[in-house]
GUNU-444699 format. One record per residue (C-alpha): x, y, z. Coordinates in steps of 0.02 Angstrom, whole numbers, plus 50000, padded with zeros to 5 digits. Each point is the difference from the previous one (the first is absolute). Layout:
XYZ/...
//
This chain:
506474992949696/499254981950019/500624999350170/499165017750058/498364994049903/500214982750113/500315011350161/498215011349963/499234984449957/500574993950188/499525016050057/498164999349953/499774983050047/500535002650163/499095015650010/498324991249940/500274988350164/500145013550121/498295009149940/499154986149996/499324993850163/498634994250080/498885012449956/500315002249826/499284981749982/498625003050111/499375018149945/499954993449786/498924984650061/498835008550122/499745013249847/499864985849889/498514991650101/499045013850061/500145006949798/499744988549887/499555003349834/500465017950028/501754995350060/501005007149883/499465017550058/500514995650159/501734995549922/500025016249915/499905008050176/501014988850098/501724998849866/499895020450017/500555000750180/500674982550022/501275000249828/499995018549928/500295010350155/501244986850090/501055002349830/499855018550011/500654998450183/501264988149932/500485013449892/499865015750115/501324988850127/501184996949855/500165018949958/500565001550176/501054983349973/499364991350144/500205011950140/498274999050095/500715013850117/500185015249869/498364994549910/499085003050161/501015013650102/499345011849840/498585001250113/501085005150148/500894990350141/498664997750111/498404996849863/501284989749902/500464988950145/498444997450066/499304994949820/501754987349984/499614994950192/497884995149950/500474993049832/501364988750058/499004994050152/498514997349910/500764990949847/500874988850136/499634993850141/498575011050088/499084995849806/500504991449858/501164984950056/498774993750139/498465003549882/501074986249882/500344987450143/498095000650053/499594994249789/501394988549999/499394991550152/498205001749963/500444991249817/500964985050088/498774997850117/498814994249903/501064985049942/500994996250170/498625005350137/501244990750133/501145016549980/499705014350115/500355019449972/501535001750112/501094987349961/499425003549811/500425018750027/501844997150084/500594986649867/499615014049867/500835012350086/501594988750052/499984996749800/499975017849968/501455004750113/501034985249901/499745009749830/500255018150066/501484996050079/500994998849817/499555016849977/501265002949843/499394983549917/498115002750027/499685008049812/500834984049937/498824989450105/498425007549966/500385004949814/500634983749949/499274986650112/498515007250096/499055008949879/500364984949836/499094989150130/498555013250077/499865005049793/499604981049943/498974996050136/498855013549958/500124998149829/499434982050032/498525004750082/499315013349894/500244986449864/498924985650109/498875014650022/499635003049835/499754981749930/498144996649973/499605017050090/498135005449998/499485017849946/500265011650140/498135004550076/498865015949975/500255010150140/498815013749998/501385014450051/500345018249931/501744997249906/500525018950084/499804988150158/501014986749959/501475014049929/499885008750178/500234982550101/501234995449910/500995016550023/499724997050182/500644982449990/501645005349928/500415012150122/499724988850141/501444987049904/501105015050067/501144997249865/500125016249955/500875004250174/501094984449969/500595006749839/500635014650082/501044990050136/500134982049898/501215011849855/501315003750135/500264982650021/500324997249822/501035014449988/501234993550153/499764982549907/500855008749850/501185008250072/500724987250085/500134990849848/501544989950023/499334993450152/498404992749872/500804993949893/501184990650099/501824998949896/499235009149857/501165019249971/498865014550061/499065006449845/500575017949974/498025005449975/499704992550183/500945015450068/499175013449907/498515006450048/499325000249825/500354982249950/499274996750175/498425009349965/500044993049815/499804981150075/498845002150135/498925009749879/499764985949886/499994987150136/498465011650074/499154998649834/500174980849990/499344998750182/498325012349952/499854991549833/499894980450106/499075006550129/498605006349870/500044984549905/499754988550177/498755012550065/498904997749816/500204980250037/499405000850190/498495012249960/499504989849870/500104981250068/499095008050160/498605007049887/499974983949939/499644992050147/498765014150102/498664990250026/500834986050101/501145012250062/498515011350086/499864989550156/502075002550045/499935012050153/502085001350026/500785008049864/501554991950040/499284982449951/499205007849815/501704991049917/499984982950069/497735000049967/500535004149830/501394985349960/498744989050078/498645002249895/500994996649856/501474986750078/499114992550148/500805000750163/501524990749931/500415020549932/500385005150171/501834996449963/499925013149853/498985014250113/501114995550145/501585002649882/499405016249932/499455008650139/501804994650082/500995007449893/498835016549940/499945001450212/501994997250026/500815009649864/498845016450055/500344997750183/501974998949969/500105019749909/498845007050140/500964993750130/501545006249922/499185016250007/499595001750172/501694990950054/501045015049912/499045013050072/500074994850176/501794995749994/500565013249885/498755015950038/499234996550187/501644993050070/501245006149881/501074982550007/499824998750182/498794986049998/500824985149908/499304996549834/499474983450046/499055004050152/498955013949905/499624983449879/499354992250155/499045014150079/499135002449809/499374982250004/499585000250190/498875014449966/499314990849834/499874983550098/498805009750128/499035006449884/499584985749879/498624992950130/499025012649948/499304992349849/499795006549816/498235008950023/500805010250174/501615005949941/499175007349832/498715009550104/501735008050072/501005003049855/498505007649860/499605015750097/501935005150004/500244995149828/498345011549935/500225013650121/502355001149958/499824993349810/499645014549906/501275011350107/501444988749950/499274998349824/500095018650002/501864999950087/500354987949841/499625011749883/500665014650054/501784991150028/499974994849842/499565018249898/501295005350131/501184987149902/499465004549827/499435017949985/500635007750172/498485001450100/500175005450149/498495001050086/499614983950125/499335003450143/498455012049976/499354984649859/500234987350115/499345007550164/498515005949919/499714982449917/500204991950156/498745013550103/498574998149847/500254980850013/499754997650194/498445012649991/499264990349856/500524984450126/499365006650171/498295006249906/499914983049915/
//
């Protein structure tokens, strides 16, 4: 029993690390400053699609114990591959992982100007082929030494922020606003796609278990699909429950700090203005730190994603493992010198227009699950038709 309590606990820890990236440091602080005393509606809006609904994806993928492919192939082979085929590219490198570089290199910039984007942009990536690499062991290294260290460091901060804070300032704002902005902010974390993908990794994770856990005897509940499902389920809620608490922390020392924060143009540099103003530049080590670790642990699970489907789907084992590795971070190395502002601009029109489709495909796969509903396609086609009308009029 302790030992499958330890295992969730590993489980949600490492899960915590791959949702949270780049922008789920950015997206709480710009909300933060641009909110201020009104904040916490903002919050309201932005833990409803950036902690609730990744959970309920979390959940909808466990049903389906980790198999991406049956989730989406409800919707028919050619819908559900196309859907797998936009979600995986956009989560990795054509979105996500280069969108995570750019902040990462924006961040360190400002404390080692002497560093330029490309050789910035292929040490990352040489870093993140080291860790990928160790496939089997990468829940271990995430759960148990990545995410302690990405956990603290934030903790840490929100801590600094909130010694001798000021009252957040009036913003004149409607609080409806602020709920609606930050709605739109938590899709465009695109964790809820990640939660979809991020759960098959922790389900291979598990059932490879005696690779994990090194000499340790394969724990009987590793091979069935319900103690499977039973651990992921409460590492998921650990994960939503951190990310909530660390989202609270970065709204809040942000609305703290919106007046001097007002003048920052790049989002990507909101962190280290904010451990300045209350640890002088000698806190660069701390945002540098942070947004190291938040960036790397991320960047590792979405490259894992796109990896397995090129080798595994596109290729079908003809293209070795390795070299789909490298092709994922060649494409994410050319596409981190766009910078933070550019690849958004890219990514949040696919995510509002395809969002509430997969929503939809989420909930009808898991009433399919529980009550036997059977009806997928007619929901989600009609969601996704209403959605790019309301788009293209808009």
């Amino acid at each position: 029993m302790l030992k499958s309590h330890t295992r969730a606990f590993s489980v949600g820890m490492a899960m915590f690390s791959m949702f949270f990236g780049a922008g789920n440091i950015v997206f709480p602080l710009l909300l933060g400053r641009d909110y201020g005393n009104e904040s916490f509606f903002a919050f309201l809006g932005f833990i409803s699609t950036a902690v609730l609904l990744p959970l309920f994806g979390v959940i909808a993928m466990l049903l389906y114990d980790g198999n991406y492919k049956t989730f989406f192939l409800r919707l028919g082979k050619i819908p559900g591959w196309l859907l797998i085929a936009l979600f995986v590219s956009i989560l990795g490198p054509f979105g996500a992982s280069p969108r995570i570089i750019a902040v990462s290199y924006a961040t360190i910039h400002l404390y080692f100007p002497q560093i330029s984007l490309l050789p910035f942009s292929a040490a990352f990536c040489i870093l993140i082929f080291l860790l990928v690499i160790k496939r089997s062991n990468l829940l271990n290294i995430m759960g148990n030494i990545l995410s302690p260290i990405l956990l603290a460091l934030l903790v840490m901060t929100i801590v600094f922020g909130f010694i001798g804070h000021a009252t957040a300032p009036q913003f004149d704002v409607a609080k409806l606003h602020a709920v609606t902005e930050g709605i739109i902010w938590g899709y465009n974390t695109l964790d809820f796609v990640a939660a979809l993908f991020y759960s098959s990794i922790v389900i291979y994770a598990l059932k490879k278990g005696r690779k994990i856990e090194g000499k340790d005897p394969l724990l009987p509940s590793y091979t069935e699909k319900k103690g499977r499902v039973a651990i992921a389920l409460k590492g998921g809620i650990l994960a939503a429950f951190l990310l909530m608490v660390i989202y609270a922390g970065l709204i809040s020392i942000a609305s703290f700090k919106a007046a001097s924060l007002s003048s920052v143009a790049n989002p990507a540099e909101l962190l280290g203005a904010i451990v300045v103003s209350f640890l002088g530049t000698s806190g660069g080590s701390i945002v540098i730190a942070t947004l190291f670790f938040a960036c790397i642990t991320t960047v590792v699970a979405e490259v894992v994603v796109f990896s397995d489907a090129l080798h595994y789907e596109l290729f079908k084992k003809r293209m070795p493992y390795l070299f789909s590795i490298f092709v994922t971070l060649a494409i994410s190395f050319a596409f981190s010198n766009l910078d933070f502002a550019g690849i958004s601009k890219i990514l949040t029109p696919i995510v509002e227009v395809i969002y509430p489709a997969a929503i939809t495909l989420a909930i009808c796969n898991v009433a399919y699950k529980i009550w036997g509903f059977e009806r997928v396609k007619v929901p989600v086609f009609v969601v996704f038709a209403v959605t790019l009308f309301v788009f293209a009029l808009g």
